[in-house]
C-alpha positions in Angstrom: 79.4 124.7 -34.6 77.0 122.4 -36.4 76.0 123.9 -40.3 72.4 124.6 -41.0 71.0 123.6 -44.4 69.6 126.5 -46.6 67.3 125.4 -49.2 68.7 126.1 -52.6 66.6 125.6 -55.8 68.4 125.5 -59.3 66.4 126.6 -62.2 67.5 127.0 -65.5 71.3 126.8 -64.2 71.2 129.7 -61.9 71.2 129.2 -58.3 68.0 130.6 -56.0 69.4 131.2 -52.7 66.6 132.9 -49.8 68.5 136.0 -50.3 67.4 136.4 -53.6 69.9 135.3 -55.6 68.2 134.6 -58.9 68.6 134.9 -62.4 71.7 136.7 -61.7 74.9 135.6 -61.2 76.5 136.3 -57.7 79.0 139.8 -58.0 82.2 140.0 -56.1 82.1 143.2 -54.5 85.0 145.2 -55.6 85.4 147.3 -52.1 84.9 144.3 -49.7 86.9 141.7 -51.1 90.0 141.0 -49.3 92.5 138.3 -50.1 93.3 137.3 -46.6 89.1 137.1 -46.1 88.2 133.8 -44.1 84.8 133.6 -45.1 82.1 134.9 -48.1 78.8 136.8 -47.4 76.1 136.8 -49.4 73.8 139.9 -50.0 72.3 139.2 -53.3 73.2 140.2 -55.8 76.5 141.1 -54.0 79.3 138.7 -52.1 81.6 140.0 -49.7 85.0 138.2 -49.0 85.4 139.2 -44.8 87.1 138.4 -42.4 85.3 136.2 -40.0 86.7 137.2 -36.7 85.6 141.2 -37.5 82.0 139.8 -37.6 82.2 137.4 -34.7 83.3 141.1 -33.3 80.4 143.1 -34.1 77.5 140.0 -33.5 76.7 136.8 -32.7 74.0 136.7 -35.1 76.4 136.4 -38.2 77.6 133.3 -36.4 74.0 131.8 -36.4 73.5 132.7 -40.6 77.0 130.7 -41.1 77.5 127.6 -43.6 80.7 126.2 -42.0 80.3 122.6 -44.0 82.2 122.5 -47.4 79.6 120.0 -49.0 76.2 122.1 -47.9 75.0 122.8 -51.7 74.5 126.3 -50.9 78.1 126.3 -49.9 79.4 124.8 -53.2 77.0 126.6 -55.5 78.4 130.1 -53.8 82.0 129.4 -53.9 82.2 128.0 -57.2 80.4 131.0 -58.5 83.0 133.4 -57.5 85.8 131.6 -57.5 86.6 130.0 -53.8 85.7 127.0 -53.2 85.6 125.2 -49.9 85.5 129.2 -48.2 82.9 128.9 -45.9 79.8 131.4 -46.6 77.1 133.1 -44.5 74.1 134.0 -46.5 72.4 136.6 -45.1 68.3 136.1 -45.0 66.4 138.1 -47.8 63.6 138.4 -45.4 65.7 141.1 -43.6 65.3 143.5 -45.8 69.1 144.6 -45.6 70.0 146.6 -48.7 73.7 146.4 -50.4 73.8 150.1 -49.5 73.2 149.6 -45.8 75.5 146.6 -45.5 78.4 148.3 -47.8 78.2 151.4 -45.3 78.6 149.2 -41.9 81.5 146.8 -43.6 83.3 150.7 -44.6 82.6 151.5 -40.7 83.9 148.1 -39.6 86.8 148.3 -41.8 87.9 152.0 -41.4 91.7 152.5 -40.6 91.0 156.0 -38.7 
């Protein structure tokens, strides 16, 4: 799968991703980070570590929002800020409207063991 470019604009040392991230700096979430996780999700101001295969799972639309090329700067700027680099990311469009609520509730659904 070929990587899209998402524009990324740096001002004053803080990344500005379309999903809002700004003036903030990216949050691992402390429910939906898992060590064996193949590939970061951005929800500004939250990041997810998931695994990839789960979201292939639920949609193909994930697949479509993912950042698969190491050197894509929105990649690099994303990693680096929590801590993985070279993970790849899917940054999921601010013009969605998705809250961290809404997401957090579907990834405990996803995830639940029961």
């Amino acid at each position: 799968m070929r990587s899209r470019s998402v524009p990324l604009v740096i001002t004053s040392g803080m990344p500005t991703l379309p999903n809002g991230i700004e003036s903030q700096s990216p949050r691992k979430s402390d429910r939906f980070w898992f060590a064996d996780g193949s590939v970061l999700v951005s929800l500004a101001p939250a990041v997810y570590k998931l695994h990839k295969s789960i979201l292939d799972r639920l949609s193909s639309k994930f697949a479509t929002w993912l950042l698969d090329d190491a050197q894509d700067s929105t990649t690099l700027v994303l990693s680096q800020a929590v801590g993985h680099v070279g993970t790849p990311c899917i940054v999921v469009p601010g013009d969605l409207d998705i809250k961290v609520e809404d997401f957090e509730t579907l990834l405990a659904h996803l995830y639940d063991d029961s």
